[in-house]
VOKOL-517434 format. One record per residue (C-alpha): residue number from 1; residue in one letter; y, z, x; chain. Coordinates in pm, whole numbers, plus 50000, padded with zeros to 5 digits. Example, Ala and Ser with C-alpha at 12.3 -4.5 7.8 and 13.67 -1.06 7.14 Angstrom:
{nr 1 | rest A | north 49550 | up 50780 | east 51230 | kette A}
{nr 2 | rest S | north 49894 | up 50714 | east 51367 | kette A}
This chain:
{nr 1 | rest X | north 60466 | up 86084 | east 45191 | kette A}
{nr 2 | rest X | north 60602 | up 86467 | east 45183 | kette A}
{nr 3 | rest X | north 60803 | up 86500 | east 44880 | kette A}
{nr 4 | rest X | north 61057 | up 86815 | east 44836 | kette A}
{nr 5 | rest X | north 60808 | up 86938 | east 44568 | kette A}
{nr 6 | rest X | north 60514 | up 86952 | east 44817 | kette A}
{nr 7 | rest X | north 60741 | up 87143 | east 45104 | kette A}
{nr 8 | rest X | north 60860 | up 87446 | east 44847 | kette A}
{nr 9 | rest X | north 60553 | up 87463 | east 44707 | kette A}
{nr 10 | rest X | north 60411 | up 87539 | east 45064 | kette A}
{nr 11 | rest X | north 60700 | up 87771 | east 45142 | kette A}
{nr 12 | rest X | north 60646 | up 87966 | east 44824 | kette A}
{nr 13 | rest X | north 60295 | up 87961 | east 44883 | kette A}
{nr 14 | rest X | north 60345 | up 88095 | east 45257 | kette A}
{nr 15 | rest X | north 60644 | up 88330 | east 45093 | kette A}
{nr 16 | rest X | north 60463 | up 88502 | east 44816 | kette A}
{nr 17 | rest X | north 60164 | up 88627 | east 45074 | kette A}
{nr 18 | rest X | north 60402 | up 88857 | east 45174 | kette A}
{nr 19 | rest X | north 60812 | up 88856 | east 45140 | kette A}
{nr 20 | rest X | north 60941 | up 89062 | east 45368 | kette A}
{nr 21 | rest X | north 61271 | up 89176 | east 45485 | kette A}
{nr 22 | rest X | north 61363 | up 88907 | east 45657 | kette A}
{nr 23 | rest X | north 61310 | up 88684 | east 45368 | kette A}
{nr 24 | rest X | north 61512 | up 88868 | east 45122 | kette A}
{nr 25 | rest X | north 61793 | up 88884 | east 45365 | kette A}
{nr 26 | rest X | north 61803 | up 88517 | east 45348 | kette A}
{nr 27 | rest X | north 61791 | up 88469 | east 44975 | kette A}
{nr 28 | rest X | north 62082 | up 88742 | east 44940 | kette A}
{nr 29 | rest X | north 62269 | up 88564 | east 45153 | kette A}
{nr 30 | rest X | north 62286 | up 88256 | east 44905 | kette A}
{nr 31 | rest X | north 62272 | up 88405 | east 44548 | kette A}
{nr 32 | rest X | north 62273 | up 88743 | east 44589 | kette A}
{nr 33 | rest X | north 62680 | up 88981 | east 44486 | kette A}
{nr 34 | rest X | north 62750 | up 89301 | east 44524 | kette A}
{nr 35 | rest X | north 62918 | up 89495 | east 44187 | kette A}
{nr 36 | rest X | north 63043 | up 89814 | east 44091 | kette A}
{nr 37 | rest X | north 63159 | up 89927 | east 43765 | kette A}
{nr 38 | rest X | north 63195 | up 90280 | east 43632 | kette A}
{nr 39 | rest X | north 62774 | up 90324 | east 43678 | kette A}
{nr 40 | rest X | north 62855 | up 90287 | east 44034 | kette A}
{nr 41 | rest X | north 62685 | up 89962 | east 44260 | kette A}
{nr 42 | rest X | north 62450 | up 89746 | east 44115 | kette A}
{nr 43 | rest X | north 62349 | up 89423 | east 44285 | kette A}
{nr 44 | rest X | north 62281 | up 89091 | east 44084 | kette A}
{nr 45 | rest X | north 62076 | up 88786 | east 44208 | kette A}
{nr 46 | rest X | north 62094 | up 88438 | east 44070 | kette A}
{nr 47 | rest X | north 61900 | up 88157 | east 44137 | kette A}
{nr 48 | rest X | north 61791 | up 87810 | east 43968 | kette A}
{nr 49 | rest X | north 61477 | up 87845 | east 44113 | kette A}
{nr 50 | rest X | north 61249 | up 88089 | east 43923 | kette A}
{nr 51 | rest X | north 61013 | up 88135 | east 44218 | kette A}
{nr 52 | rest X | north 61264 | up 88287 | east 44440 | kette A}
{nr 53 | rest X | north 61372 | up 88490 | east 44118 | kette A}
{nr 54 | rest X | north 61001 | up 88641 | east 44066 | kette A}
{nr 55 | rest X | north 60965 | up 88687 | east 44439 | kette A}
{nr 56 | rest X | north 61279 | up 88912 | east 44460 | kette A}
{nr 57 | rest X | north 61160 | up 89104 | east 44129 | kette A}
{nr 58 | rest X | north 60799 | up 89095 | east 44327 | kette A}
{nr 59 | rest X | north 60936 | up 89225 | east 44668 | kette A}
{nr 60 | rest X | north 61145 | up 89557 | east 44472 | kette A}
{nr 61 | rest X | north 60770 | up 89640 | east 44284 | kette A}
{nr 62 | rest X | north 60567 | up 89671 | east 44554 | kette A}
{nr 63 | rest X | north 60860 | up 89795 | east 44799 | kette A}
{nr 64 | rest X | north 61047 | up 90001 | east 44585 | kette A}
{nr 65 | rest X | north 60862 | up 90066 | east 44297 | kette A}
{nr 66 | rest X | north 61162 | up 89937 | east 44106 | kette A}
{nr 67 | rest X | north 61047 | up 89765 | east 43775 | kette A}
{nr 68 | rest X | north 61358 | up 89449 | east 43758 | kette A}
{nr 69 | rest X | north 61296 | up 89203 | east 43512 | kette A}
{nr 70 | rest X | north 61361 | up 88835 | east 43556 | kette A}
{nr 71 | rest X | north 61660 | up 88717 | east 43311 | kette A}
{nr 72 | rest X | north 61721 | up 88369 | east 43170 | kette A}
{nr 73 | rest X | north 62101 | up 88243 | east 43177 | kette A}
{nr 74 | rest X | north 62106 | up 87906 | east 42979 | kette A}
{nr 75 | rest X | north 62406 | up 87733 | east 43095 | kette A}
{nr 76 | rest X | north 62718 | up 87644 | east 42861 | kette A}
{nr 77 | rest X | north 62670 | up 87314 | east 42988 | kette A}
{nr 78 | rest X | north 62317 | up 87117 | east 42906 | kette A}
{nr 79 | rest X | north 62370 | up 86885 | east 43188 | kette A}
{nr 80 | rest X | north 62349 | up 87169 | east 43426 | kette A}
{nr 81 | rest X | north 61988 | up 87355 | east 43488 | kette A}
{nr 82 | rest X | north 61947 | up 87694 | east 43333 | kette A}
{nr 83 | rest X | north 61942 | up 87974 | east 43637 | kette A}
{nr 84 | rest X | north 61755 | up 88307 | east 43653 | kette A}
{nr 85 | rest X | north 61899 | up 88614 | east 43743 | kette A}
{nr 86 | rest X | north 61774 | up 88978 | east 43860 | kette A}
{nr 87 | rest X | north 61965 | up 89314 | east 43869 | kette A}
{nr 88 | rest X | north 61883 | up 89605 | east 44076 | kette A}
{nr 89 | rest X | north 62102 | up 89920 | east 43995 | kette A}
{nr 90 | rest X | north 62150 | up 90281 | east 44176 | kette A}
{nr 91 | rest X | north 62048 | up 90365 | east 44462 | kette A}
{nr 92 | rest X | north 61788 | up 90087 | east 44490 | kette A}
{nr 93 | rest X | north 62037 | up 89830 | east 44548 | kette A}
{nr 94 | rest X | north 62202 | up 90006 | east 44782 | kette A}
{nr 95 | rest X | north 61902 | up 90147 | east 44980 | kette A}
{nr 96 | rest X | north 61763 | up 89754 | east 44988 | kette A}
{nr 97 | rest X | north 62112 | up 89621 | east 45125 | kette A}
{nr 98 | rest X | north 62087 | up 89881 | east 45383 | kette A}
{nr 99 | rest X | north 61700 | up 89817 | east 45489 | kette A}
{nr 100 | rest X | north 61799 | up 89421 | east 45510 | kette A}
{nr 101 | rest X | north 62105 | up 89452 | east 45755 | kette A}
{nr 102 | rest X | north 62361 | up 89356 | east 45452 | kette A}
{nr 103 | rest X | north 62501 | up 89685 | east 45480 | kette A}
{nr 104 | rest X | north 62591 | up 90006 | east 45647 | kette A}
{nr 105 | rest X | north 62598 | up 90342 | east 45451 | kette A}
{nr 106 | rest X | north 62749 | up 90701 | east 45518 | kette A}
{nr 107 | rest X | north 62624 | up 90926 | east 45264 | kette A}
{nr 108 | rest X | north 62614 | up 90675 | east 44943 | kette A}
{nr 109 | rest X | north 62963 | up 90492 | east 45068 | kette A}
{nr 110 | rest X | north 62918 | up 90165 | east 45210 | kette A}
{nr 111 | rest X | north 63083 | up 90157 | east 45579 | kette A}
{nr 112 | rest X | north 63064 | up 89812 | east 45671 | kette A}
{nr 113 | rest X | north 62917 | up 89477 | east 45507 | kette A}
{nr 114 | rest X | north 62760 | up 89170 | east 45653 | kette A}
{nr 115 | rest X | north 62643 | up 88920 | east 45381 | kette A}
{nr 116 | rest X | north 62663 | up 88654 | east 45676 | kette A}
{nr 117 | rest X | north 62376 | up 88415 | east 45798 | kette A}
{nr 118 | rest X | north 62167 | up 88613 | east 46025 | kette A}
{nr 119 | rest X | north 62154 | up 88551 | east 46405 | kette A}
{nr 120 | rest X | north 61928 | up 88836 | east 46563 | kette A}
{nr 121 | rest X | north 61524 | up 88893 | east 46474 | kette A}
{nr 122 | rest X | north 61303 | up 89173 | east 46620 | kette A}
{nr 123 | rest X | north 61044 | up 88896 | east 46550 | kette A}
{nr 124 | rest X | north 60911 | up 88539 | east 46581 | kette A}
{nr 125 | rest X | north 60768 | up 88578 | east 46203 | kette A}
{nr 126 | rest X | north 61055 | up 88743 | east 46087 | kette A}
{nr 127 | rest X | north 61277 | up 88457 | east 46209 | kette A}
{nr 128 | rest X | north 60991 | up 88189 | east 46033 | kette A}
{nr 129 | rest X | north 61070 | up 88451 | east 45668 | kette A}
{nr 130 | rest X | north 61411 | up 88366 | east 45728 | kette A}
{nr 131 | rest X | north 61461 | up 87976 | east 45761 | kette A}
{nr 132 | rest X | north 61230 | up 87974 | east 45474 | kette A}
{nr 133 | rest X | north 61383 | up 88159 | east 45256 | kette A}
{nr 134 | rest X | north 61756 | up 87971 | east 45367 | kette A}
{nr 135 | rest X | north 61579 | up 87653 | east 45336 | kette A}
{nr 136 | rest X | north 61461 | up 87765 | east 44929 | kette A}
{nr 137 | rest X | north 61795 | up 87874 | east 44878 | kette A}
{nr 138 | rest X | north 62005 | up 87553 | east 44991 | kette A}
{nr 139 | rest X | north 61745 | up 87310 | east 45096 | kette A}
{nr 140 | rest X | north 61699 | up 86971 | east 44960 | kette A}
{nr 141 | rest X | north 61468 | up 86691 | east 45081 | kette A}
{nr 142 | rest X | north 61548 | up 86341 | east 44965 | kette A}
{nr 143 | rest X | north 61415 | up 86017 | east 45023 | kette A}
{nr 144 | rest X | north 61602 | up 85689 | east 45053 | kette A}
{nr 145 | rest X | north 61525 | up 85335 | east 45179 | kette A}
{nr 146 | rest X | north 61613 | up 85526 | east 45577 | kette A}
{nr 147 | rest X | north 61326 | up 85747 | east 45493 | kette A}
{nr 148 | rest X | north 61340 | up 86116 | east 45428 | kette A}
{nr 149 | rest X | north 61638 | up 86303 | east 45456 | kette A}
{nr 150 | rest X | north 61637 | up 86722 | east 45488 | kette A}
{nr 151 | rest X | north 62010 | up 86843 | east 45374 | kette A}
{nr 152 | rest X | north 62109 | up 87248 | east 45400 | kette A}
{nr 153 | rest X | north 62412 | up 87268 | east 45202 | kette A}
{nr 154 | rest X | north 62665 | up 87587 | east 45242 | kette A}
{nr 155 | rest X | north 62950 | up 87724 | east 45021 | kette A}
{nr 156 | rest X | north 63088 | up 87895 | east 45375 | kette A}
{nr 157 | rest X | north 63189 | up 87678 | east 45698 | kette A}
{nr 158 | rest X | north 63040 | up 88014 | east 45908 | kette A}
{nr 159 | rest X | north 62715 | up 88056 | east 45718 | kette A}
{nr 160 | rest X | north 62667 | up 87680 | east 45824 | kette A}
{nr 161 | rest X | north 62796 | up 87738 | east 46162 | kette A}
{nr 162 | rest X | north 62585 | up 88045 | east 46210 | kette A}
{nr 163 | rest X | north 62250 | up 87866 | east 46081 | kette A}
{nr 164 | rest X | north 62352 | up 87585 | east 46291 | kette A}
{nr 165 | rest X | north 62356 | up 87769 | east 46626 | kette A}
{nr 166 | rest X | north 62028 | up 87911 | east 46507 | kette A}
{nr 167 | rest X | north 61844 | up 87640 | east 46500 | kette A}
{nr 168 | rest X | north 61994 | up 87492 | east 46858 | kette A}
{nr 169 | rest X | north 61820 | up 87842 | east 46947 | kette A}
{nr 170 | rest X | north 61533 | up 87712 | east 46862 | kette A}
{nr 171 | rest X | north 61599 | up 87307 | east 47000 | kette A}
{nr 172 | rest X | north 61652 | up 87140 | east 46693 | kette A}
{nr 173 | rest X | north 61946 | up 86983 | east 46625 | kette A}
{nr 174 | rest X | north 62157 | up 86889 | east 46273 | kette A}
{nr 175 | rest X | north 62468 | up 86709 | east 46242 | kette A}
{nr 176 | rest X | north 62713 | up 86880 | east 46030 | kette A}
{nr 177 | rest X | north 62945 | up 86731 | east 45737 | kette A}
{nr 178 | rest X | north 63153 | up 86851 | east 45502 | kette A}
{nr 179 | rest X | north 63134 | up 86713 | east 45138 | kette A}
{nr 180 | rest X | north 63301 | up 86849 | east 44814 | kette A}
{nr 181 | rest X | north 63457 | up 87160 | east 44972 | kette A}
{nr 182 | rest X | north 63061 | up 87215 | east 45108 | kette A}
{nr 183 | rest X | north 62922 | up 87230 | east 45464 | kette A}
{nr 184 | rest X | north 62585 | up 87022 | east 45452 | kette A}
{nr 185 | rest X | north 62393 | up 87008 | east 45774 | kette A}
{nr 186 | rest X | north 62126 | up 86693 | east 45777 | kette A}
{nr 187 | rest X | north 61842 | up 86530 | east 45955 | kette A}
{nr 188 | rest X | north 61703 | up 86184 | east 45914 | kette A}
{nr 189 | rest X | north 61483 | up 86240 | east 46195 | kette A}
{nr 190 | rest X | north 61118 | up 86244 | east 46131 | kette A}
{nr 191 | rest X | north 61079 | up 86502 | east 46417 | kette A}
{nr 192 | rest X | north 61313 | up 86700 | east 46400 | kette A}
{nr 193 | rest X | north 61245 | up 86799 | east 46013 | kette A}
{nr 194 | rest X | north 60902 | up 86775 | east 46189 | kette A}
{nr 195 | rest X | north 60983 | up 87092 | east 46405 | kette A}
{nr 196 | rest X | north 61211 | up 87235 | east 46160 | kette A}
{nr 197 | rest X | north 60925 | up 87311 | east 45924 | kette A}
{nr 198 | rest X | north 60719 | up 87397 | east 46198 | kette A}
{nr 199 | rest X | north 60978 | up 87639 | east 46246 | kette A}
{nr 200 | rest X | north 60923 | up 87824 | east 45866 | kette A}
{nr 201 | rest X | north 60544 | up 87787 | east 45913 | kette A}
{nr 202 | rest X | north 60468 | up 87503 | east 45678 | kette A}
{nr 203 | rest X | north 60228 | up 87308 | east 45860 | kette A}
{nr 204 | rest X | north 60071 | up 87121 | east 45559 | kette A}
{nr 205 | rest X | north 60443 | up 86986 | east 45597 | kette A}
{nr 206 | rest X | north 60397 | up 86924 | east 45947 | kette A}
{nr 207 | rest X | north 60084 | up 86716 | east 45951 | kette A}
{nr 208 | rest X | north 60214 | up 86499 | east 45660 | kette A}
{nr 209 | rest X | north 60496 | up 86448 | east 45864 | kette A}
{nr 210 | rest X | north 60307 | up 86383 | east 46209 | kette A}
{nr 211 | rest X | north 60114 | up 86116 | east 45970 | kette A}
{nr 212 | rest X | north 60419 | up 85954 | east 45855 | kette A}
{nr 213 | rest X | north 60551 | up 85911 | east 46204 | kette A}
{nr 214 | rest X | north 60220 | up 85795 | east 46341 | kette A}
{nr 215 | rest X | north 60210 | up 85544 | east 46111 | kette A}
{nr 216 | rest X | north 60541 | up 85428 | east 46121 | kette A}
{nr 217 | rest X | north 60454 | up 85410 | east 46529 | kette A}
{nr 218 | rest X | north 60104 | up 85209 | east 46447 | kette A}
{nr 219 | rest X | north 60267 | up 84959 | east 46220 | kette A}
{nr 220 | rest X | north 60550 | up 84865 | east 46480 | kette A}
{nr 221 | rest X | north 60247 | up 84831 | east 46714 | kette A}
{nr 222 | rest X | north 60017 | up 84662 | east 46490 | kette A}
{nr 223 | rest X | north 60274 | up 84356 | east 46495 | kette A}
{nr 224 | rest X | north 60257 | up 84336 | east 46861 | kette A}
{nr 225 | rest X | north 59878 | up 84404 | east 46917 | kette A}
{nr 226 | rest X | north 59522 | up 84247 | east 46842 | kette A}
{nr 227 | rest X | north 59257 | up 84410 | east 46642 | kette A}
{nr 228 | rest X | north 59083 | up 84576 | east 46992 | kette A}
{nr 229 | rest X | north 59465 | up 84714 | east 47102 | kette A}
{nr 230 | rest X | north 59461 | up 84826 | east 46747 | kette A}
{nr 231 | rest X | north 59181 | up 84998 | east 46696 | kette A}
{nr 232 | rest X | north 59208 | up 85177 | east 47060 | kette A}
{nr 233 | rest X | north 59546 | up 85296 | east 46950 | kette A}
{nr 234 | rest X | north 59430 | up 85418 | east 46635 | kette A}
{nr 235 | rest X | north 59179 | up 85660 | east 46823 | kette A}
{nr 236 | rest X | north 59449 | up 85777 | east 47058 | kette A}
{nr 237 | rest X | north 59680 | up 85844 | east 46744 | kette A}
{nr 238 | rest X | north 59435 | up 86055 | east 46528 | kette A}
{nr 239 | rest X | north 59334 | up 86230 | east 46833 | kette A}
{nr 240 | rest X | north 59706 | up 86315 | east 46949 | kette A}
{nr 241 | rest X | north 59798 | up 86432 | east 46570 | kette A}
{nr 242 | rest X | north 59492 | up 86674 | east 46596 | kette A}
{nr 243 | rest X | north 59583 | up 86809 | east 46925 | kette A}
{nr 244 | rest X | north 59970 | up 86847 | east 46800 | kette A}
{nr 245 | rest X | north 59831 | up 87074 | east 46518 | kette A}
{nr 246 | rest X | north 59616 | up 87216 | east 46751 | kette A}
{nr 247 | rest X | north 59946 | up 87288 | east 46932 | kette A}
{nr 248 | rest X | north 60144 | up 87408 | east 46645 | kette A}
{nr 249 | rest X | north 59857 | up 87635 | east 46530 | kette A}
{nr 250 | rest X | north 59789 | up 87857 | east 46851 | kette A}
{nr 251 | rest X | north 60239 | up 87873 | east 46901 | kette A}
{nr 252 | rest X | north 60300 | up 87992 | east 46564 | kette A}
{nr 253 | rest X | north 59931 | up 88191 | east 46550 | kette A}
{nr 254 | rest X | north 60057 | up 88394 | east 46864 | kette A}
{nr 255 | rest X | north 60422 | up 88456 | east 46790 | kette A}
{nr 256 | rest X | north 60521 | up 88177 | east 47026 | kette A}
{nr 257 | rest X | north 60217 | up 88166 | east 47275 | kette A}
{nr 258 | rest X | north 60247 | up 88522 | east 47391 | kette A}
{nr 259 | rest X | north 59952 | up 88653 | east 47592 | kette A}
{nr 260 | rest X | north 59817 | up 88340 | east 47688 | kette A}
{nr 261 | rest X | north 59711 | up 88121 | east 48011 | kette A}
{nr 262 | rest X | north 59995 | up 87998 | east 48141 | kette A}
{nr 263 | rest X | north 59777 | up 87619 | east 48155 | kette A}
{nr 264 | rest X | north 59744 | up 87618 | east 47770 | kette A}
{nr 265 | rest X | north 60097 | up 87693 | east 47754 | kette A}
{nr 266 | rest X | north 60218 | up 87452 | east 47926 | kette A}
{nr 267 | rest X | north 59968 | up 87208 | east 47778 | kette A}
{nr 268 | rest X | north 60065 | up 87284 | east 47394 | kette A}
{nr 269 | rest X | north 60461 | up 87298 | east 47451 | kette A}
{nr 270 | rest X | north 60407 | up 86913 | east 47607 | kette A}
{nr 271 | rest X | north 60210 | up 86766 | east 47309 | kette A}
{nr 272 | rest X | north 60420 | up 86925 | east 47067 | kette A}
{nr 273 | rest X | north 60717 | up 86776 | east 47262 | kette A}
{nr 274 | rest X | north 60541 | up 86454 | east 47325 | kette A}
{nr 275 | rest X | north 60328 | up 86383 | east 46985 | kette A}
{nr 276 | rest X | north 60235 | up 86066 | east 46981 | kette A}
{nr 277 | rest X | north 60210 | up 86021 | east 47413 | kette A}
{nr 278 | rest X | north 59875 | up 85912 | east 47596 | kette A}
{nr 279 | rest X | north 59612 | up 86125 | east 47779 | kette A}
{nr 280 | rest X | north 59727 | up 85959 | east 48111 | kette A}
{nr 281 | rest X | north 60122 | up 85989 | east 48000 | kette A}
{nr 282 | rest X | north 60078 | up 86343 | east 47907 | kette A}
{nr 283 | rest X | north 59895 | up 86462 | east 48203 | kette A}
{nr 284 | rest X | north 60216 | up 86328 | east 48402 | kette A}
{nr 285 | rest X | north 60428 | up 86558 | east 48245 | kette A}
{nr 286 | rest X | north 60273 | up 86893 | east 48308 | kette A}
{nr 287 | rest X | north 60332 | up 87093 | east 48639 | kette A}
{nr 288 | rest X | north 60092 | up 87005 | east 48955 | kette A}
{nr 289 | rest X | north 59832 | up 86732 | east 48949 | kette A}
{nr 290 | rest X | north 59553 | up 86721 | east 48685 | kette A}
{nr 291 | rest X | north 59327 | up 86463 | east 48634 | kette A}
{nr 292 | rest X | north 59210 | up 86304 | east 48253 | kette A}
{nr 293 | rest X | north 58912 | up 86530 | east 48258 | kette A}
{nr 294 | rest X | north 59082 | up 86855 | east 48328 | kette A}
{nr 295 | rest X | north 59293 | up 86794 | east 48088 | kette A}
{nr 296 | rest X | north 59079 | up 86714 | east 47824 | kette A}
{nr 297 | rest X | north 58903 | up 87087 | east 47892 | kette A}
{nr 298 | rest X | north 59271 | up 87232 | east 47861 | kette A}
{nr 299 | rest X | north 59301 | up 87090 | east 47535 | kette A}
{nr 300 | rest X | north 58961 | up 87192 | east 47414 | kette A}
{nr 301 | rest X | north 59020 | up 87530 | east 47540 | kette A}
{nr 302 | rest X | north 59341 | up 87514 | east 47285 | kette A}
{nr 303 | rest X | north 59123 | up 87341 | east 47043 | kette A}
{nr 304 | rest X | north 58915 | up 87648 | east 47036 | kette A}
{nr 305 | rest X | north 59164 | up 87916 | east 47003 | kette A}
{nr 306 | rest X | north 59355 | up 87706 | east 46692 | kette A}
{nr 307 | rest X | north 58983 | up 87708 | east 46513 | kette A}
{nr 308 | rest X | north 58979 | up 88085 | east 46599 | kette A}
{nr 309 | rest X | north 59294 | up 88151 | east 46464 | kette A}
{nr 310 | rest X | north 59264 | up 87917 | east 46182 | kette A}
{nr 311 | rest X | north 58934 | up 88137 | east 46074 | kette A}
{nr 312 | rest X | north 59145 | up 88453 | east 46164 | kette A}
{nr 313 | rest X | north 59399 | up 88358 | east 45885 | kette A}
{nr 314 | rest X | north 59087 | up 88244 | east 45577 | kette A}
């Protein structure tokens, strides 16, 4: 079962290799306020979550050389969690608004400001720093007797709007609600939050996921199958969650499968579609006729560049 402890702990892991831009432009966005007082701008970030905190600090050391120290705000009310906050003052914080997209400068006046969700990435793993860092910020994965339940909650109708149309970039789909004055955008829908975390890279997440729905489709088929139907199905199923990671390795491992055959392509976009299909049904759904054989070398030949890449990344 994927718990909301295991996913940030993979996104922080996946974060703190190397937090970018992109990344910091998302946590900004969420916790991140713009001051001036008579030392001129400063910029403060707050956040309950004392990863993000260090990663910010983290990010202006190596970037910057900009020494910020992690603070500790206790709150005046012990039922709420304590929150950690990090200043950056002078020109730093301007200079870092500008190099994120939150601002525009002319000389050491600010022109034009943009603390919106971004739409735009020069990227594919810019775009993956992103969602992660939105889903830190404002993510929350729950589980009730439905199952699992991934919300993004927003203090601003647009940021959720904005994020919203991002993501139906990418095919995956959240309804939207609004609860407390908030804008919460949810899935209960094992693949979607499946392909949403795909999305952000976490693919520890993924398989766990893949597993979970797997199972849930071998236990509504155990009840309607012998022990031979059972075990045949189990083969298929282990073998169709390998070739889905296979799948989700050589998209993400190649900024969305650029440079490659247009046959592996084709065959990788239909199992990640199609996870838990047969051999025989998912040879149907790719262009021309192939037979069971060729497409078992297609997927070995995808096989073998996910191992390659997987090595590449150790």
């Amino acid at each position: 079962m994927l718990t909301e402890k295991d996913l940030k702990e993979e996104l922080h892991a996946l974060s703190s290799q190397e937090v970018g831009d992109a990344f910091v432009a998302a946590v900004l966005t969420f916790g991140g306020t713009l001051c001036k007082d008579e030392k001129g701008y400063y910029l403060s970030y707050a956040t309950q979550d004392y990863l993000l905190a260090w990663e910010f600090a983290s990010f202006m050391r190596e970037k910057y050389d900009y020494h910020a120290e992690v603070g500790i705000v206790e709150p005046g009310d012990k039922r709420r969690k304590r929150s950690y906050k990090v200043e950056i003052r002078g020109r730093y914080a301007l200079s870092l608004l500008r190099d994120v997209g939150k601002i525009k400068l002319a000389g050491n006046e600010i022109v034009s400001l943009d603390l919106g969700v971004k739409s735009k990435f020069s990227s594919a793993k810019d775009l993956q720093a992103y969602v992660r860092g939105v889903c830190l910020s404002v993510g929350a994965l729950t589980r009730a007797s439905e199952g699992l339940r991934l919300e993004l909650t927003f203090e601003v109708e647009s940021d959720a709007d904005a994020f919203l149309s991002l993501l139906a970039k990418e095919e995956i789909k959240m309804s939207k609600t609004e609860k407390g004055g908030k804008y919460c955008l949810a899935t209960r829908k094992g693949q979607t939050l499946s392909d949403f975390c795909a999305l952000m890279g976490a693919n520890k997440s993924v398989l766990t996921l893949q597993e979970m729905i797997v199972k849930k489709y071998v236990d509504g088929k155990t009840a309607r199958a012998g022990n031979l139907m059972l075990a045949n199905t189990d083969k298929s199923v282990s073998a169709a969650i390998k070739q889905y990671n296979d799948a989700v390795t050589v998209r993400d491992g190649t900024g969305g499968f650029l440079g490659l055959p247009k046959e592996i392509v084709d065959v990788a976009k239909a199992r990640i579609d199609n996870p838990d299909t047969s051999i025989e049904e998912l040879a149907k759904l790719l262009p021309g006729k192939i037979t069971k054989s060729g497409l078992y070398h297609r997927l070995q030949k995808m096989h073998d560049l996910a191992e390659k890449l997987r090595e590449d990344k150790r």
